[in-house]
DRENVO-142277 format. One line per field, with one value per residue (C-alpha): residue number from 1; chain; residue in one letter; x, y, z. Coordinates in Angstrom, 2 decimals, decimal comma. Layout:
N
resi	(NUM	...)
chain	(A	...)
resn	(A	...)
east	(X	...)
north	(Y	...)
up	(Z	...)
REM end
This chain:
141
resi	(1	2	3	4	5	6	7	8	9	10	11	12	13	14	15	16	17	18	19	20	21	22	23	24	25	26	27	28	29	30	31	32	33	34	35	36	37	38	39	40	41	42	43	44	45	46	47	48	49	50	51	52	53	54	55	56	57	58	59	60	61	62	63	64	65	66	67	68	69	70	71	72	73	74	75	76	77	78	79	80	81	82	83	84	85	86	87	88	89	90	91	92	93	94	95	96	97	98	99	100	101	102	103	104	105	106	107	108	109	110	111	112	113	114	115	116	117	118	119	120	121	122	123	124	125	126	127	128	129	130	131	132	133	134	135	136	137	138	139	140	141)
chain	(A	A	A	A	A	A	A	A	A	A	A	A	A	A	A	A	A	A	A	A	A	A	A	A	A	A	A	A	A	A	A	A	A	A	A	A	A	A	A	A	A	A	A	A	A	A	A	A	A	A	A	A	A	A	A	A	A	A	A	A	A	A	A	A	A	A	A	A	A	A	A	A	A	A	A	A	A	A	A	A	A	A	A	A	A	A	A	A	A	A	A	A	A	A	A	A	A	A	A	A	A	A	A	A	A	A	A	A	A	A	A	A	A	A	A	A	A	A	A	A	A	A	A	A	A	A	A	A	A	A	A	A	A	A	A	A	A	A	A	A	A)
resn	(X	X	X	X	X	X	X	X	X	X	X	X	X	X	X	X	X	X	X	X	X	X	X	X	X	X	X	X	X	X	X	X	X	X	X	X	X	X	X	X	X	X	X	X	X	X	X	X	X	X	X	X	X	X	X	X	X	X	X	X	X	X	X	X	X	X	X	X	X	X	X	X	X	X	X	X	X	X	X	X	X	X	X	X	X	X	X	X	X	X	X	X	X	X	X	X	X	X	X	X	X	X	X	X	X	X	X	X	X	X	X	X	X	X	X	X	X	X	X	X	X	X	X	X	X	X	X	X	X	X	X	X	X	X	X	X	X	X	X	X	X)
east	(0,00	2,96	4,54	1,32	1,34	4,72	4,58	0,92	3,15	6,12	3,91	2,02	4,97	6,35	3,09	3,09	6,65	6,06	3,43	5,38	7,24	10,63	11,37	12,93	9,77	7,76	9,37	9,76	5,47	4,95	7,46	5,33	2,02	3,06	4,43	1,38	-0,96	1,24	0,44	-3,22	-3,12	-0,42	-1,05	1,44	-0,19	1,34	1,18	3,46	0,16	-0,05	-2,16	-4,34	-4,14	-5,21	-7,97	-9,07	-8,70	-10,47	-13,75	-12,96	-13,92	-16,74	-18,36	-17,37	-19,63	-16,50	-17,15	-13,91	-12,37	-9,08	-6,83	-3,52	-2,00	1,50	1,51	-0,05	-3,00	-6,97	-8,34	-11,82	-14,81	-17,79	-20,52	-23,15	-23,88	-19,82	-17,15	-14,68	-11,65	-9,23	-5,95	-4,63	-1,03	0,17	3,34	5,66	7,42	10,01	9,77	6,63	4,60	2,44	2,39	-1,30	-1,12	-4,20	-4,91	-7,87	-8,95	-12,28	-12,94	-9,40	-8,01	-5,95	-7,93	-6,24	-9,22	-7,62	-11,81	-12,23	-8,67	-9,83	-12,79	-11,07	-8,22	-11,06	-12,92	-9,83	-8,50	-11,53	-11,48	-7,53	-8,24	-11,07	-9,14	-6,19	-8,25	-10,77	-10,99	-12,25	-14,90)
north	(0,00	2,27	1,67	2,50	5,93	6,69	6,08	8,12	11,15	10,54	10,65	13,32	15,77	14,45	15,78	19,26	19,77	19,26	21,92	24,53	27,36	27,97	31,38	32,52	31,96	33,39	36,62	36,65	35,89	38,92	40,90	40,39	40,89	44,43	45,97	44,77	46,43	49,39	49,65	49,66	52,07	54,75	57,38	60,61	63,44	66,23	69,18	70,75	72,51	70,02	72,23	72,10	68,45	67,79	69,75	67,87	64,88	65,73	66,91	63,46	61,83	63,70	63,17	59,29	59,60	59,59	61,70	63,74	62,81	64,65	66,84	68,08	70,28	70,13	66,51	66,06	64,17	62,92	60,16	59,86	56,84	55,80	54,30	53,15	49,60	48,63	50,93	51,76	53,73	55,62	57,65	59,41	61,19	63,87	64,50	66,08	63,73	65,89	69,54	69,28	65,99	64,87	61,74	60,19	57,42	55,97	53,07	51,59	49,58	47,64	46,44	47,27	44,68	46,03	46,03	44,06	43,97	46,98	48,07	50,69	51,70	52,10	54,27	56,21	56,86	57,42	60,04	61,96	61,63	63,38	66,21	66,62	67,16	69,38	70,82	71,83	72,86	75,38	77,86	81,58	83,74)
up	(0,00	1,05	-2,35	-4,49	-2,47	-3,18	-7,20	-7,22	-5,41	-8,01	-10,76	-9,28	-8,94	-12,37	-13,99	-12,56	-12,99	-16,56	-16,92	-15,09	-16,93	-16,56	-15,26	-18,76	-20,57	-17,67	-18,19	-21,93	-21,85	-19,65	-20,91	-24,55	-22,97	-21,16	-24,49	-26,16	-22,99	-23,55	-27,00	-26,30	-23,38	-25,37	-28,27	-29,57	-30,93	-32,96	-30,85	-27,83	-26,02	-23,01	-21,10	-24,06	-24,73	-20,92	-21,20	-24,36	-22,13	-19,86	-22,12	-24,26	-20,67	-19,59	-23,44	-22,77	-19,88	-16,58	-13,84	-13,41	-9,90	-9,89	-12,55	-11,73	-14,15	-12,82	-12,81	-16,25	-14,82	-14,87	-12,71	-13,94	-12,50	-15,21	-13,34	-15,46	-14,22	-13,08	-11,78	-14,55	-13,31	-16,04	-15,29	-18,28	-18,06	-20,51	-21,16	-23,59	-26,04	-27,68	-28,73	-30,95	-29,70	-26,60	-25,39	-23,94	-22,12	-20,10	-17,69	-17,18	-13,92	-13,21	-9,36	-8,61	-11,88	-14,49	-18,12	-20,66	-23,31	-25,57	-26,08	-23,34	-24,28	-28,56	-27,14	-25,45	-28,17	-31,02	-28,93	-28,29	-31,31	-33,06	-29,71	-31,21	-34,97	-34,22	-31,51	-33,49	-36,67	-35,17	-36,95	-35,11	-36,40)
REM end
């Protein structure tokens, strides 16, 4: 009986050990899956008016439907909550990217989780890009 328990365990431990990752590949997978969040969460835009650019955030958020928790100017940041049936947290930071670009970046959290799914992110990059062009080509009366 002892000696069926001790092959189970052997084959037991064999079996997981073979499904585990070795460290390398543990950090080349989430090393792959960051840059690709990044990509999602990250947009330049072709002007050097940050104060301008946050306040175009800002506007983008409030049309999106985000309730406008805190802006800081100095810092180059928005933390804005949507709460239409779940609790949908976005930071964006603004900062300059060079003498002539801006660089958006924004971060998205549901019930205190990271989002991954690039959607909220596209949304979010589609508004604001229209608020830019339209933005940057107004023309006065």
């Amino acid at each position: 009986m002892r000696g069926h328990f001790l092959v189970a365990a052997i084959c037991a431990v064999t079996v997981l050990s073979g499904c585990q990752m070795n460290s390398r590949d543990q950090v080349l997978q989430t090393s792959a899956s960051a840059v690709q969040l990044r990509s999602f969460q990250t947009r330049t835009f072709d002007t050097a008016d940050r104060t301008q650019t946050l306040r175009t955030v800002i506007a983008t958020l409030q049309d999106l439907g985000f309730v406008v928790d805190k802006a800081d100017a100095t810092l180059g940041s928005v933390s804005a909550t949507k709460l239409e049936g779940y609790a949908l947290r976005m930071t964006v930071t603004v900062r300059p990217l060079g003498p002539e670009r801006t660089m958006v970046r924004a971060n998205a959290e549901y019930n205190a989780e990271a989002v991954e799914d690039p959607a909220p992110y596209q949304r979010f990059f589609d508004a604001l890009e229209k608020a830019m062009f339209l933005t940057a080509h107004e023309v006065e009366g």
